[in-house]
VEXTI-70609 format. One record per residue (C-alpha): residue number from 1; y, x, z; residue in one letter. Coordinates in pm, whole numbers, plus 50000, padded with zeros to 5 digits. Layout:
# residues N
+------+-------+-------+-------+------+
: resi :    yy :    xx :    zz : resn :
+------+-------+-------+-------+------+
:  NUM :     Y :     X :     Z :    A :
...
+------+-------+-------+-------+------+
This chain:
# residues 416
+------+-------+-------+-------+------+
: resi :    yy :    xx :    zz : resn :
+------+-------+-------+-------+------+
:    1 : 51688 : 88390 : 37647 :    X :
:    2 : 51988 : 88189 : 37750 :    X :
:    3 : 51934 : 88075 : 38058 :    X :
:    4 : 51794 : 88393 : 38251 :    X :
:    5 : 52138 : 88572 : 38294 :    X :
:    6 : 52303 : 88354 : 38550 :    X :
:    7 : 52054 : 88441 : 38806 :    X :
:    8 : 52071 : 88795 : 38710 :    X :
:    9 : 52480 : 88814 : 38827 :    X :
:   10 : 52376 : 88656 : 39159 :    X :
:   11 : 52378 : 88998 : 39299 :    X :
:   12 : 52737 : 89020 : 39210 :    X :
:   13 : 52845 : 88622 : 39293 :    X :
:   14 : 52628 : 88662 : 39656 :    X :
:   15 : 52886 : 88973 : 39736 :    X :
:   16 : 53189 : 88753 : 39729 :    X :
:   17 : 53039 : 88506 : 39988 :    X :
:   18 : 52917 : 88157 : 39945 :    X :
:   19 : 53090 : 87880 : 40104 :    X :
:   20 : 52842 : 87591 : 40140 :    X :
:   21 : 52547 : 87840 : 40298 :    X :
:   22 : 52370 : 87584 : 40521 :    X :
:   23 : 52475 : 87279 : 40400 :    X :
:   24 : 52168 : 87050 : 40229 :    X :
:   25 : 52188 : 87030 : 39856 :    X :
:   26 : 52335 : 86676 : 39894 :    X :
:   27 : 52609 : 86785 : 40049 :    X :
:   28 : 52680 : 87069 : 39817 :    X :
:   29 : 52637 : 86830 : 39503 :    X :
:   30 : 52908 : 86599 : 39655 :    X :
:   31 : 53136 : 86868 : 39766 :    X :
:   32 : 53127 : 87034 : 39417 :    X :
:   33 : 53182 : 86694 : 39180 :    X :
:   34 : 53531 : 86615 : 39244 :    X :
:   35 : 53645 : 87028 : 39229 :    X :
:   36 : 53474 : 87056 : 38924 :    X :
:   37 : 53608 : 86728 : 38742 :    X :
:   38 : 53942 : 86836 : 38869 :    X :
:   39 : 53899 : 87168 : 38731 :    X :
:   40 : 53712 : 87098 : 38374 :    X :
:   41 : 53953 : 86798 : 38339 :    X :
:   42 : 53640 : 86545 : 38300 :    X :
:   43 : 53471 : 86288 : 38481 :    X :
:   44 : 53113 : 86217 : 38515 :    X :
:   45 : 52976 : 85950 : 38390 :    X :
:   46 : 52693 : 85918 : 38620 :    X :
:   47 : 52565 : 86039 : 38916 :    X :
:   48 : 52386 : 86407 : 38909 :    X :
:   49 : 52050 : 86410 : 38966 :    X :
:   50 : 51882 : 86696 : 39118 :    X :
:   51 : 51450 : 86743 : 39199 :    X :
:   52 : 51264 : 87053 : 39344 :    X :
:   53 : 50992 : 87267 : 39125 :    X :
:   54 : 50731 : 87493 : 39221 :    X :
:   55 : 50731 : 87819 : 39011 :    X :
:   56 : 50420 : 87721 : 38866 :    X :
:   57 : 50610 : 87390 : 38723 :    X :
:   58 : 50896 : 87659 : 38589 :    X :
:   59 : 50693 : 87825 : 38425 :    X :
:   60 : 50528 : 87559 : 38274 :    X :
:   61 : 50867 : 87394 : 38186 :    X :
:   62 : 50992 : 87711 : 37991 :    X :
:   63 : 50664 : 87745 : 37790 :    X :
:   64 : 50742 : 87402 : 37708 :    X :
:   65 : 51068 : 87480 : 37613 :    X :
:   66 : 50959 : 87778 : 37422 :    X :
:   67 : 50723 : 87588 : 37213 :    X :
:   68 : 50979 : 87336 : 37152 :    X :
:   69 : 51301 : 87539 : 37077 :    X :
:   70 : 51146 : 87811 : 36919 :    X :
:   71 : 50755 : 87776 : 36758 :    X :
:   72 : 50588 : 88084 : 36752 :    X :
:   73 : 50557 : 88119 : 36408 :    X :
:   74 : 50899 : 88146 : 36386 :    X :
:   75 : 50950 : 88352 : 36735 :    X :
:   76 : 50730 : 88593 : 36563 :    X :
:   77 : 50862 : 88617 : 36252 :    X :
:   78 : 51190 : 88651 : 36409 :    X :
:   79 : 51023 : 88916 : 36678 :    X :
:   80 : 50905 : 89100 : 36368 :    X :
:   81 : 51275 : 89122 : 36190 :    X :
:   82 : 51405 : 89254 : 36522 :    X :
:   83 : 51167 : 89532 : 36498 :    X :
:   84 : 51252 : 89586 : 36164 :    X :
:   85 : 51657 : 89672 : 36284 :    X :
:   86 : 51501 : 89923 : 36529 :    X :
:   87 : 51607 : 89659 : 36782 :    X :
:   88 : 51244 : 89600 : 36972 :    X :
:   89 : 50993 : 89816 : 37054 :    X :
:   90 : 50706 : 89754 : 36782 :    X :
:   91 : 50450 : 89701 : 37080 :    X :
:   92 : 50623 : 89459 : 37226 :    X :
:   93 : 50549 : 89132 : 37267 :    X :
:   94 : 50853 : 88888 : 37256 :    X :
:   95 : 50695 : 88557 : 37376 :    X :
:   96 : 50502 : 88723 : 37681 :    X :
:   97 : 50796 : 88927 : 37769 :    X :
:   98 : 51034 : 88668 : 37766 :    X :
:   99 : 50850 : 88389 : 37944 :    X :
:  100 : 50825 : 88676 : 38243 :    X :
:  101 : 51164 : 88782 : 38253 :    X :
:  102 : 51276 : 88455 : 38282 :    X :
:  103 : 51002 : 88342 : 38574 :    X :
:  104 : 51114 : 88663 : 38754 :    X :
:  105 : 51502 : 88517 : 38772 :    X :
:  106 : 51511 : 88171 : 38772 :    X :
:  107 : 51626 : 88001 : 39048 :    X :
:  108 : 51724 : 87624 : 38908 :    X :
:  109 : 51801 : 87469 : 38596 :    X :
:  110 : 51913 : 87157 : 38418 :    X :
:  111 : 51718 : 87033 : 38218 :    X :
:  112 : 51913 : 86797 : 37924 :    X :
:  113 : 51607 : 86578 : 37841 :    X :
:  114 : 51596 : 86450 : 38162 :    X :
:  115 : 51958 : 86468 : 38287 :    X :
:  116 : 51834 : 86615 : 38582 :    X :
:  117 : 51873 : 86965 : 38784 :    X :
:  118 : 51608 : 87101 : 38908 :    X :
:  119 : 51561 : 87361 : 39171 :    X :
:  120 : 51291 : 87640 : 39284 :    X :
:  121 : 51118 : 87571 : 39586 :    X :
:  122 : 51162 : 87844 : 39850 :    X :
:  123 : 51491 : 88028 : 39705 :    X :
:  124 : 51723 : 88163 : 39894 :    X :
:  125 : 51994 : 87952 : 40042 :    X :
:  126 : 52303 : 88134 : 39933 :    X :
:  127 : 52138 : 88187 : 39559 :    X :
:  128 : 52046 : 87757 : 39596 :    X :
:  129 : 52432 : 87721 : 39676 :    X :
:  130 : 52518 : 87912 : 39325 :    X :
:  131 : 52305 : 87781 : 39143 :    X :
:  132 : 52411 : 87428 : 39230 :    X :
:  133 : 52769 : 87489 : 39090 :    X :
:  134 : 52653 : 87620 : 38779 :    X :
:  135 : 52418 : 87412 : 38696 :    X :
:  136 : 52655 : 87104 : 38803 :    X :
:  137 : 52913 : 87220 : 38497 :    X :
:  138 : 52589 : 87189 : 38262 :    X :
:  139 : 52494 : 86852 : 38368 :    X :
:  140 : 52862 : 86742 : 38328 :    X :
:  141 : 52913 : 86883 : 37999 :    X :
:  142 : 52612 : 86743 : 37877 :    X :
:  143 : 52757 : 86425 : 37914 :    X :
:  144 : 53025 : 86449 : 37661 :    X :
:  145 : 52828 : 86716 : 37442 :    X :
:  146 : 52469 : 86720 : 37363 :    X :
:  147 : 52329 : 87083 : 37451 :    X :
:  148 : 51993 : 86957 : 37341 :    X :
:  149 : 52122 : 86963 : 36989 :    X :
:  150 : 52350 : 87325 : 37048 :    X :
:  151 : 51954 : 87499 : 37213 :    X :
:  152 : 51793 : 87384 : 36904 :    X :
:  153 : 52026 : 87492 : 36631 :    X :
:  154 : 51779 : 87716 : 36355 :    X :
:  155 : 51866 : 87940 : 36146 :    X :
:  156 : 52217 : 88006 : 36257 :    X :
:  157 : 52160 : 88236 : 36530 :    X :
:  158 : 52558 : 88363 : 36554 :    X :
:  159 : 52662 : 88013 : 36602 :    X :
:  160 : 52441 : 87909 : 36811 :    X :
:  161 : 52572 : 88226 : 37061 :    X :
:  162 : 52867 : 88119 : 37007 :    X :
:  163 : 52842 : 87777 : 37137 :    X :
:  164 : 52618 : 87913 : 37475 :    X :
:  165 : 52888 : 88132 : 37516 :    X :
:  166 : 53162 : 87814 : 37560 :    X :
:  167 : 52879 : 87641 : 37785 :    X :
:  168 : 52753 : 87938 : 38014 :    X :
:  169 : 53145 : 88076 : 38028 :    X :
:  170 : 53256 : 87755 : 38135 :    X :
:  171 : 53009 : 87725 : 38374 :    X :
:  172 : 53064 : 88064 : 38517 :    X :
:  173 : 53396 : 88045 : 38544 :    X :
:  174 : 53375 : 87761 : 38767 :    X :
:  175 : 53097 : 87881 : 38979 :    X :
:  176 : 53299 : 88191 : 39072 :    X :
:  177 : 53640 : 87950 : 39079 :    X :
:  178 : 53450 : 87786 : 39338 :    X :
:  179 : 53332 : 88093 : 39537 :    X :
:  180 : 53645 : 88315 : 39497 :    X :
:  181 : 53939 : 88128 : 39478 :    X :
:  182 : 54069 : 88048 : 39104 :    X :
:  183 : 53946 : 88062 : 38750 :    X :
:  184 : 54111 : 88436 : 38715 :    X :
:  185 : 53975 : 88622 : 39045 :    X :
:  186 : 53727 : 88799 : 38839 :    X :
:  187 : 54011 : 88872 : 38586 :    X :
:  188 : 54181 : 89077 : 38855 :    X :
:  189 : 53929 : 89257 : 38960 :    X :
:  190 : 53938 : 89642 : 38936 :    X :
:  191 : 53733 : 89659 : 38509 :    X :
:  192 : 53719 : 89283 : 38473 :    X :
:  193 : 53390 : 89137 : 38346 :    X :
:  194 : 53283 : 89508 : 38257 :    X :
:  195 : 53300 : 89548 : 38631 :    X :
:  196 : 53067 : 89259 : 38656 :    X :
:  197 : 52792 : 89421 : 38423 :    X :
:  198 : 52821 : 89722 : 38576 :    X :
:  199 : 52754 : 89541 : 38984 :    X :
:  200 : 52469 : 89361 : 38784 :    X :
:  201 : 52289 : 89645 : 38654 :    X :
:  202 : 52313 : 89854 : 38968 :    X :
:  203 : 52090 : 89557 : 39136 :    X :
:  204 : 51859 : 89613 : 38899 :    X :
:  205 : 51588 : 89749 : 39150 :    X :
:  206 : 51573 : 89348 : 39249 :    X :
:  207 : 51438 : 89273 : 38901 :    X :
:  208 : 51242 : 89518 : 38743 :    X :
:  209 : 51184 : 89302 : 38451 :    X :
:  210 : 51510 : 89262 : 38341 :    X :
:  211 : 51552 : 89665 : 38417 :    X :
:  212 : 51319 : 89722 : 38175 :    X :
:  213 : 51425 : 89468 : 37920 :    X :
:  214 : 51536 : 89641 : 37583 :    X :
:  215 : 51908 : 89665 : 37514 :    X :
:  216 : 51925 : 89382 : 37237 :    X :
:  217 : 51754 : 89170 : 37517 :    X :
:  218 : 51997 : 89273 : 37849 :    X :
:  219 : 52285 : 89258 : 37612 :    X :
:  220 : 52191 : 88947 : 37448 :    X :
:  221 : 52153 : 88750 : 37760 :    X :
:  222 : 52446 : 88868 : 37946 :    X :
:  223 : 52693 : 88812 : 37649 :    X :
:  224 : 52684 : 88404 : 37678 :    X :
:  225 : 52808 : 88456 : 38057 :    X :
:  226 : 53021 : 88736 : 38091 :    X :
:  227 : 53196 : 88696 : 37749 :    X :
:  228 : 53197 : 88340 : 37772 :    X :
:  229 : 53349 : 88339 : 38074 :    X :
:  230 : 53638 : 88537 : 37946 :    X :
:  231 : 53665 : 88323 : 37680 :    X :
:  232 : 53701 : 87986 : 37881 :    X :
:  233 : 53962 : 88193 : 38079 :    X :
:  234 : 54182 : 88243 : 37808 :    X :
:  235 : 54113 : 87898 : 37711 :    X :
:  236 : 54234 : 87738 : 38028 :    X :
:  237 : 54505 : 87980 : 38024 :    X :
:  238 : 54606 : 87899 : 37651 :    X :
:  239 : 54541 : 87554 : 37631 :    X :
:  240 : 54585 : 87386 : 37930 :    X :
:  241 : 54437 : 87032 : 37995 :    X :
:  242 : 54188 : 87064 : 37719 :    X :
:  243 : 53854 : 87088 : 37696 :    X :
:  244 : 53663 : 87345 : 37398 :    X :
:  245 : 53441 : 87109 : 37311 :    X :
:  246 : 53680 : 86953 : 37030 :    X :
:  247 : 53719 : 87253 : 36847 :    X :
:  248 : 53408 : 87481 : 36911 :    X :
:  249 : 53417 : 87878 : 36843 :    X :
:  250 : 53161 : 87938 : 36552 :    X :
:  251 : 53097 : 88287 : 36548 :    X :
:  252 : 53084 : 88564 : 36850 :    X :
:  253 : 53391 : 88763 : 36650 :    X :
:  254 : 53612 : 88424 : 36777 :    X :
:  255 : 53445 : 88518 : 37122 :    X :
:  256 : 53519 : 88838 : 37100 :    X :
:  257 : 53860 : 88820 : 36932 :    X :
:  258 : 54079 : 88609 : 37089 :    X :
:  259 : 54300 : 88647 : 36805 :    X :
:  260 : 54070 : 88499 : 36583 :    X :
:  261 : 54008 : 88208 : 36777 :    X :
:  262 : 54336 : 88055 : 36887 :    X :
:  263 : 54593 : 88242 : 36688 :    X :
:  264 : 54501 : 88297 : 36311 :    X :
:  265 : 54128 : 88109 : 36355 :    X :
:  266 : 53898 : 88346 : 36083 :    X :
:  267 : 53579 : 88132 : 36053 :    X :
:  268 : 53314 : 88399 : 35933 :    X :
:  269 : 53157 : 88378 : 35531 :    X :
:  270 : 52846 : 88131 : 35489 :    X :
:  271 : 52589 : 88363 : 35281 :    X :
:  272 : 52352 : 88229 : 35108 :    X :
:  273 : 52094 : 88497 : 34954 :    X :
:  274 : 51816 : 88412 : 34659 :    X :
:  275 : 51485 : 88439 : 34658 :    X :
:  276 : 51344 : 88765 : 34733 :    X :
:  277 : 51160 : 88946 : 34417 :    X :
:  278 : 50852 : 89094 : 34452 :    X :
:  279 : 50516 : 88991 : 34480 :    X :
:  280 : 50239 : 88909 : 34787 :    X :
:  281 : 50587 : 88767 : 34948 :    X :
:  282 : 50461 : 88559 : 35283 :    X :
:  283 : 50606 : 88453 : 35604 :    X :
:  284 : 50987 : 88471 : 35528 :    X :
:  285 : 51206 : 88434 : 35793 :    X :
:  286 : 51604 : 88403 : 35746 :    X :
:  287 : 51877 : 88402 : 35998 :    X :
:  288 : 52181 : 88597 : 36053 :    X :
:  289 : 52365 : 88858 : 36347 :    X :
:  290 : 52700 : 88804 : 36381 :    X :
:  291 : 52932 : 89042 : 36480 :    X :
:  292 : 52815 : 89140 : 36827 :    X :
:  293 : 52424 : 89190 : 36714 :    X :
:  294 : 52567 : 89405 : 36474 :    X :
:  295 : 52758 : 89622 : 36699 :    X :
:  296 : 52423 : 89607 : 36915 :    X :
:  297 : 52242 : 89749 : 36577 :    X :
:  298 : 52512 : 90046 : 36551 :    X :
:  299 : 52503 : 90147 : 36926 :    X :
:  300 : 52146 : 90089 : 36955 :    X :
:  301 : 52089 : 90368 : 36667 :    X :
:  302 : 52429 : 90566 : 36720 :    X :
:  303 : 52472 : 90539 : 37080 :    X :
:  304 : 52872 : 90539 : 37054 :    X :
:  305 : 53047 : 90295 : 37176 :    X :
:  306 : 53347 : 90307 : 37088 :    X :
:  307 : 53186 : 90415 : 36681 :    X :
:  308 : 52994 : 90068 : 36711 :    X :
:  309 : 53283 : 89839 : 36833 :    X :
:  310 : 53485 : 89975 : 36519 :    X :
:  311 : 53208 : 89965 : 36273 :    X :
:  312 : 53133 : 89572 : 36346 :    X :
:  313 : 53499 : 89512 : 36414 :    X :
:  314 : 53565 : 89367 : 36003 :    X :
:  315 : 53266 : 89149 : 36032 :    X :
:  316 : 53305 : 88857 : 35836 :    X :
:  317 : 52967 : 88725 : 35780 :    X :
:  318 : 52621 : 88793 : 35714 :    X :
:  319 : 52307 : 88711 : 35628 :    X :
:  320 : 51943 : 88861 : 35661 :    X :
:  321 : 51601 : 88782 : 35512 :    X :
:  322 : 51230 : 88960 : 35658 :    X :
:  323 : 50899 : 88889 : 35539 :    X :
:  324 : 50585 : 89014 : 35524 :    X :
:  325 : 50376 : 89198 : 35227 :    X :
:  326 : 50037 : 89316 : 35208 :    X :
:  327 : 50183 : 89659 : 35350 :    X :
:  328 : 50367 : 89564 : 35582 :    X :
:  329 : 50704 : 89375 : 35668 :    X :
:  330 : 51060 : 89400 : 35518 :    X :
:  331 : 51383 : 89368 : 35606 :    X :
:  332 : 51668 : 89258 : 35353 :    X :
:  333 : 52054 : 89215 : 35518 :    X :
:  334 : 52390 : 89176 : 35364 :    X :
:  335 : 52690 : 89197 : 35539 :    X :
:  336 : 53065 : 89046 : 35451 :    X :
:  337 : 53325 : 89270 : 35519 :    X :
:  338 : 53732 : 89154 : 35581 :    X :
:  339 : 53846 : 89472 : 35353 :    X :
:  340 : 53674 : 89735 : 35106 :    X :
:  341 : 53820 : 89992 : 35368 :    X :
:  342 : 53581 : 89803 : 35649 :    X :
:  343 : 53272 : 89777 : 35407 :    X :
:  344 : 53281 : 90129 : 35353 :    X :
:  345 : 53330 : 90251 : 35733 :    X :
:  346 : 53025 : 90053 : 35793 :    X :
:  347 : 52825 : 90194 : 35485 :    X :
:  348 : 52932 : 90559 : 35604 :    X :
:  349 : 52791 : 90453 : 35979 :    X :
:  350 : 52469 : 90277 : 35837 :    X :
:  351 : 52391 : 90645 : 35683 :    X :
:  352 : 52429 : 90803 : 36028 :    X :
:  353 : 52219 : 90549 : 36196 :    X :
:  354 : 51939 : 90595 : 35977 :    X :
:  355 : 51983 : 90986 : 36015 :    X :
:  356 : 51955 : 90924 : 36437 :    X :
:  357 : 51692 : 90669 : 36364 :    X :
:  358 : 51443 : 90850 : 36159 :    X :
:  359 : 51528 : 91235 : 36302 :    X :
:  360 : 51765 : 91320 : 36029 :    X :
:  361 : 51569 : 91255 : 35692 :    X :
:  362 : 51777 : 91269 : 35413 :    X :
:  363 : 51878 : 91056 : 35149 :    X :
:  364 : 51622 : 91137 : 34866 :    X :
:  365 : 51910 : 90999 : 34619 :    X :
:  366 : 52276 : 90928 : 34651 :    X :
:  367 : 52525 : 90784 : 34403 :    X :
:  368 : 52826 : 90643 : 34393 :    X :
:  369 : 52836 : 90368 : 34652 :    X :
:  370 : 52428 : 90367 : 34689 :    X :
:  371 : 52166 : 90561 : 34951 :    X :
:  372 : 51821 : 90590 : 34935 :    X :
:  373 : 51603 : 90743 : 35243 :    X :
:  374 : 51243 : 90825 : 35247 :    X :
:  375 : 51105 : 90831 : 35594 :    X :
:  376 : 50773 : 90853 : 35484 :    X :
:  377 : 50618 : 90488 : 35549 :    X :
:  378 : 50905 : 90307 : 35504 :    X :
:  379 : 51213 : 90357 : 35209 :    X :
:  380 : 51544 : 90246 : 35307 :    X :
:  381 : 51832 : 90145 : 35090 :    X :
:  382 : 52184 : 90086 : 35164 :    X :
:  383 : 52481 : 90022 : 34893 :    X :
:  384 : 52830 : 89890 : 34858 :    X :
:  385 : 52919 : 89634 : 34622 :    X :
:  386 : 53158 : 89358 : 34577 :    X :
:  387 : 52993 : 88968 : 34550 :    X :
:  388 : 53298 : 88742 : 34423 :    X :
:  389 : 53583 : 88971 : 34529 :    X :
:  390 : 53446 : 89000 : 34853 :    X :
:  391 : 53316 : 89334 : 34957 :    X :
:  392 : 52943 : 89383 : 35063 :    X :
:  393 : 52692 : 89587 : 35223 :    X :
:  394 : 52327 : 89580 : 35132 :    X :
:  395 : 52111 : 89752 : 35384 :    X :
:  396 : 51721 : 89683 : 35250 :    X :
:  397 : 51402 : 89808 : 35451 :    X :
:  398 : 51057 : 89798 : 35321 :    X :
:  399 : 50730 : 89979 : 35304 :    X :
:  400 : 50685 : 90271 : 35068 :    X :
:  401 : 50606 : 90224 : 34724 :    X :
:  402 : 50785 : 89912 : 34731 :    X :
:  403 : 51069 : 89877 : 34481 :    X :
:  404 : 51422 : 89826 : 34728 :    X :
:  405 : 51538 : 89542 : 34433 :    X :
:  406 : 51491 : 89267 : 34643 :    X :
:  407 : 51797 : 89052 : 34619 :    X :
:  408 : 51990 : 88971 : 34295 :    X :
:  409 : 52353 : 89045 : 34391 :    X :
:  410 : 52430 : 88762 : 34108 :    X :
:  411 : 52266 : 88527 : 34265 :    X :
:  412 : 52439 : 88551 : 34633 :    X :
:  413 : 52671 : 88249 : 34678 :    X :
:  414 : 52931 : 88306 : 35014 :    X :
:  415 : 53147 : 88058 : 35098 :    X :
:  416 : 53502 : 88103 : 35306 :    X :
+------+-------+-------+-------+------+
């Protein structure tokens, strides 16, 4: 998913001009290396290497990369928990989509097991001349951080954004640095990055996969770049001379807060959930949101903005667990919150998703701190609760008939 949005916001980038159109690829490699040292504040240690590719050997390279990064077991169990949230469509399918969308856009690469960029035969020569400075950051920074290791990061999906986010941001703030004159052009722009999304969706008509890519994907893909961009600008502007690498952002709140990040850091809660109970329990898949996948889960079901910024905006950590069962596949995800008063704004939000979601069905019983819905195949269960002092949200989806007692509350361990 990563790597498809840069070519996406060529549209945008293409608008403001490129200044090495014409000039052969060798030329625009050595013209970019000592503006981009200067600018990221490192040297390389070798050489940049750069090869063309056919679109047949792209594609071929991001199956590869597919099978490698991601197996499909676990791409479909974690296709299958997306589905679960409402997030996907339940016909589609994740690997076939995926592997398309990203043929459609991709324009160049580099490629960290070879150390070497690689480029699309036949592009265009003002998308060649962007994709050459952003891919020029990447082979740099992969010589002082491994991105191998930061692609192929399991199980901790938020973190794993979260580092993308410093390597694509950094990466497009120097490709438009390059193009427009300074690290914060884009910043004073008429809507900032915001501005950006909105130029990049209105070329949408150019890539008609991408235009009909779900929300969690668009979203998903754009937030490494855009956000990350904005993060690397306050960075540079904040803490000037250094490099992120030293003292990585963890979680997408630190990307989205700057607050959180560089003036009172708030590293999210580790949970770590039990067992599941039940029986006929197969293909379990855990992983976690973050705080921007959960304010994708409220908008995607509420379709308020400004409801799902709020309602994700006392994320402190989280944690969820699918599997599969003889009728069907369940969802189990609990949620830190910073304060009771944020735990129960998101409880009270949860209830009016599911009432968008399933066409208002009502809770078929509601105590004190605990709702149950009904929609007729599935039962949903949602309650507050408070796991060491900290306060909680359980939100648990399964098939009907199925008891909702999945996780023992005892048993959940979070660490600060």
């Amino acid at each position: 998913m990563k790597r498809a949005v840069q070519l996406s916001a060529v549209a945008f980038l293409i608008s403001c001009g490129d200044r090495t159109a014409g000039k052969p690829v060798e030329q625009r490699v050595a013209d970019a290396v000592p503006r981009l040292e200067k600018s990221i504040g490192l040297k390389f240690k070798e050489p940049p290497r750069f090869e063309a590719r056919s679109k047949e050997e792209v594609r071929a390279f991001l199956e590869e990369r597919f099978a490698d990064g991601l197996p499909d077991v676990e791409l479909r169990a974690m296709e299958r928990a997306y589905k679960r949230f409402g997030l996907l469509p339940d016909t589609l399918d994740l690997k076939k989509f995926m592997l398309a969308l990203l043929t459609e856009q991709i324009v160049g690469y580099y490629d960290p097991t070879t150390n070497v960029l690689y480029l699309v035969q036949g592009a265009p020569d003002d998308v060649v001349g962007i994709t050459v400075a952003h891919e020029l950051v990447h082979a740099l920074q992969d010589q002082y951080i491994d991105l191998d290791s930061l692609q192929t990061v399991r199980h901790r999906n938020d973190r794993q954004v979260a580092a993308q986010s410093v390597m694509e941001g950094q990466a497009m703030i120097e490709q438009i640095a390059g193009m427009i004159g300074g690290s914060n052009s884009v910043a004073n722009l008429p809507g900032g990055w915001e501005r950006v999304r909105d130029l990049i969706r209105s070329s949408q008509g150019s890539m008609p996969i991408f235009a009909s890519a779900p929300m969690l994907i668009q979203e998903t893909l754009l937030f490494p770049y855009l956000s990350g961009a904005e993060f690397i600008r306050n960075f540079k502007e904040k803490r000037p001379g250094a490099v992120p690498f030293n003292d990585m952002p963890v979680s997408t709140e630190q990307i989205l807060h700057e607050d959180r990040y560089f003036l009172s850091r708030d590293d999210p809660t580790t949970v770590t959930l039990p067992p599941i109970r039940g029986a006929g329990i197969s293909d379990v898949h855990e992983n976690d949101l973050g705080e921007f996948e959960t304010r994708l889960f409220l908008f995607q079901h509420l379709r308020d903005r400004d409801a799902a910024f709020r309602g994700a905006a006392g994320w402190d950590g989280d944690r969820f667990v699918s599997w599969a069962t003889p009728r069907g596949d369940a969802l189990a995800w609990l949620t830190v919150w910073d304060t009771s008063v944020d735990g129960a704004e998101f409880y009270d939000l949860l209830d009016t998703a599911i009432l968008k979601r399933f066409d208002s069905v009502k809770p078929v019983e509601a105590a004190s701190g605990r709702r149950v819905y009904s929609t007729g195949s599935r039962t949903i269960a949602v309650s507050v609760a408070d796991v060491g002092g900290r306060p909680v949200v359980m939100y648990v989806d399964v098939p009907a008939g199925m008891s909702t007692d999945v996780i023992d509350l005892k048993k959940v361990v979070l660490d600060e």
